[in-house]
N, C-alpha and C positions, 0 to 999 in steps of 0.2 A: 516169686516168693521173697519176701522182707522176712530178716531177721534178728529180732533183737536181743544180746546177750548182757549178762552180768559181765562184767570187767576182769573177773579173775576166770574167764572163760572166751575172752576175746580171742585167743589165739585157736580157741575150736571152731569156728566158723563155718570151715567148710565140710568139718566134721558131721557136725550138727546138720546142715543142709543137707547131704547126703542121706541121713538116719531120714529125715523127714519126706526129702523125695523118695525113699524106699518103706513109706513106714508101713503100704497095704498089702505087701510082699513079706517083710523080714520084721525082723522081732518075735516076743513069745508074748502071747496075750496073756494080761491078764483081767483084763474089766471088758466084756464086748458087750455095750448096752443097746438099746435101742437105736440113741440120740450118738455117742458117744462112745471111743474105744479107748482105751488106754493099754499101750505093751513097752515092755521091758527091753533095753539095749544097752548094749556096748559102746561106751565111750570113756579112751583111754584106761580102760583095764577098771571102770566104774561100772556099776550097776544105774541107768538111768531110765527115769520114767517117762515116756511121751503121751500125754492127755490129747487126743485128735477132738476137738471139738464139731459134731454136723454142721451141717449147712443149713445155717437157719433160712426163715420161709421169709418171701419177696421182700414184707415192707422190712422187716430184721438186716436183712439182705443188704437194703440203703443205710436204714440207721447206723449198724456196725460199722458203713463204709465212712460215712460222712460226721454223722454225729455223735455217737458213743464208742467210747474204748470196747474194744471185741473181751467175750471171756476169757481168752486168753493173756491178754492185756491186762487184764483187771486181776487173775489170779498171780501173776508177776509182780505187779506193784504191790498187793495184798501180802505176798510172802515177803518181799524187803522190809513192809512196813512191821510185819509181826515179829522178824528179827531185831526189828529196830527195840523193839518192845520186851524183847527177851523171850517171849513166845516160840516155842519151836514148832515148826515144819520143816520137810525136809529141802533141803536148799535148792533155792531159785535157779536155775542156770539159763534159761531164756524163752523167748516165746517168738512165735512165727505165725504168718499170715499168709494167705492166697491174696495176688494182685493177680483180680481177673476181669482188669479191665473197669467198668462203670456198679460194676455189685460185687460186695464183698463175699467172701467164699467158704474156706476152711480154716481156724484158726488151731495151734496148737501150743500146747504149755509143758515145758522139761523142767523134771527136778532129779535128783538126785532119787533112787530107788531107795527106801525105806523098806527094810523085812520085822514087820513089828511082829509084835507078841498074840499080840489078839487089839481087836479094837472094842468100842464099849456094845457092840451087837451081842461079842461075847456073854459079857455080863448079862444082855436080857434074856437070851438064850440056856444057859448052864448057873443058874445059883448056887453049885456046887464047884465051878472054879476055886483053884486056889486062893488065897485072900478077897476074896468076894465080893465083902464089906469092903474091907479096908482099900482096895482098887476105886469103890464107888465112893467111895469118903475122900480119897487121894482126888478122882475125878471131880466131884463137887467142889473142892479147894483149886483143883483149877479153872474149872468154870465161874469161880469169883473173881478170879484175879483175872480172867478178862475183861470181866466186868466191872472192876476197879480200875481199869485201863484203857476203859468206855471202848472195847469192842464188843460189838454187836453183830455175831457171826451168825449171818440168814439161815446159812444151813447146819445146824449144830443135830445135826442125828445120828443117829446110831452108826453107822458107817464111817464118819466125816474125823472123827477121830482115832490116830491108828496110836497105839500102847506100846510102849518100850520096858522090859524090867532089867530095872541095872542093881548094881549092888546094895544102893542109897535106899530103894525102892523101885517107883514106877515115873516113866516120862510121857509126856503126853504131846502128841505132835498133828496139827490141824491141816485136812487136806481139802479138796476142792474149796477152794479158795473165792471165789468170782464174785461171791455175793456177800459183802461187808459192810457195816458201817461204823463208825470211828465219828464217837460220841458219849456224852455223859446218859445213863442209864435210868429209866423211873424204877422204881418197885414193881410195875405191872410187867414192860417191859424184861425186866428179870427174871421172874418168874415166868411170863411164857416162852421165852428162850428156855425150857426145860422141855419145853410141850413135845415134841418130837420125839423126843430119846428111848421112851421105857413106858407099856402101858400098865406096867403094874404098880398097883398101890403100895405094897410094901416097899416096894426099890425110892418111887418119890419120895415116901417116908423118909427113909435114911437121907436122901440126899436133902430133901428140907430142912431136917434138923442141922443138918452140919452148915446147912449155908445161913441157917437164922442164927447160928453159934458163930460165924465168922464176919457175919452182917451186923451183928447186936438189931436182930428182930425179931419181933414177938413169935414164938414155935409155932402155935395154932394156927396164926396167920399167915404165916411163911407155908405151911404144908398146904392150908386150904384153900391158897392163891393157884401153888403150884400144882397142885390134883386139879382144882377143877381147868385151867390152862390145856390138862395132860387130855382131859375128857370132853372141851372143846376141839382139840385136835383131833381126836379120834371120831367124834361124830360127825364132821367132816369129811374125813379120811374113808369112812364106811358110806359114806352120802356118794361120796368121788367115786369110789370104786363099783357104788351100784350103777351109778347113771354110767361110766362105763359098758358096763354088761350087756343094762339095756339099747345102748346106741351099734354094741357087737350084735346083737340080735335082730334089730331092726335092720345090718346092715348084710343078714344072709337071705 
């Protein structure tokens, strides 16, 4: 096991190692996915998060070994960079790997445990949340301003942003991290970084308006970039999920 830590967490080391060699015994889950688990631990009287990354499939297996940074690597540097930036997630404290000899293995990525408010899943779920609007308006100002910041965050979906409400308002803090880029932004671009989030029309609405009022761009065009991006996605999304089905079917 290799470990690499933030600086103001160098003296947890063994701490860390520890929580990680015990992480398929101890902690409290909270994400058990398919691919991927992530649970909750104690470290020095913190609440911390450990992302367990699977073990990706043979050729992944060399690549992560040899030639690309693992996702755990990548969601680490990804978080320093966003604080760089003044972007909140919640804080980096290190990431770890399996040396298992000639093929790479398990990677994993620790932050700081985050108890947000709700994330924007909320929003497409309840339109009757408190400040509704005014959260998806707040959200669409922050999804410019990374985009004034040329980041290009892969995975911008419902999930991927967890919500803070503090006195000022609302914070908004960017998780699963792995899949970035850090770059000047087109207009197409922009707009489909919307496509994921919300399949409903009326919620794109609001949030087009507010980004062609913070963009200075045309309304009309701003809404019927981002709807139709929202409706590419989706018949995709319904394509993925049929052929799915059919391959569970074929495969009883």
């Amino acid at each position: 096991m290799k470990i690499f830590t933030a600086n103001v967490f160098k003296n947890s080391l063994f701490q860390l190692e520890a929580l990680i060699k015990n992480f398929d015994t101890d902690g409290t889950m909270l994400s058990d996915g398919t691919r991927n688990q992530i649970k909750i631990f104690q470290l020095d009287g913190d609440e911390v998060a450990i992302k367990a990354f699977g073990i990706p499939n043979f050729i992944n297996r060399v690549v992560y070994k040899y030639f690309r940074k693992s996702k755990a690597h990548r969601s680490f540097e990804y978080a320093q960079k966003l604080l760089s930036l003044h972007i909140k997630t919640p804080d980096p404290i290190a990431y770890a790997v399996e040396d298992s000899g000639l093929l790479f293995g398990r990677s994993y990525y620790i932050c700081k445990n985050l108890n947000a408010d709700l994330t924007y899943r909320t929003l497409v779920h309840d339109k009757n949340y408190p400040d509704w609007r005014k959260i998806l308006v707040d959200f669409t100002a922050f999804t410019f301003e990374l985009h004034e910041k040329g980041i290009h965050f892969l995975d911008h979906s419902a999930g991927n942003t967890l919500i803070k409400k503090t006195e000022a308002g609302y914070d908004f803090y960017l998780v699963d991290l792995n899949r970035m880029e850090f770059k000047p932004m087109s207009f197409k671009t922009r707009m489909h970084n919307f496509s994921r989030l919300t399949p409903h029309r009326e919620t794109v609405a609001i949030m087009a308006q507010e980004y062609a009022r913070l963009a200075n761009y045309d309304p009309k065009e701003t809404e019927d970039a981002m709807w139709q991006e929202t409706v590419n996605f989706q018949e995709r999304f319904k394509k993925k999920r049929a052929l799915k089905k059919k391959i569970k079917f074929w495969k009883k």
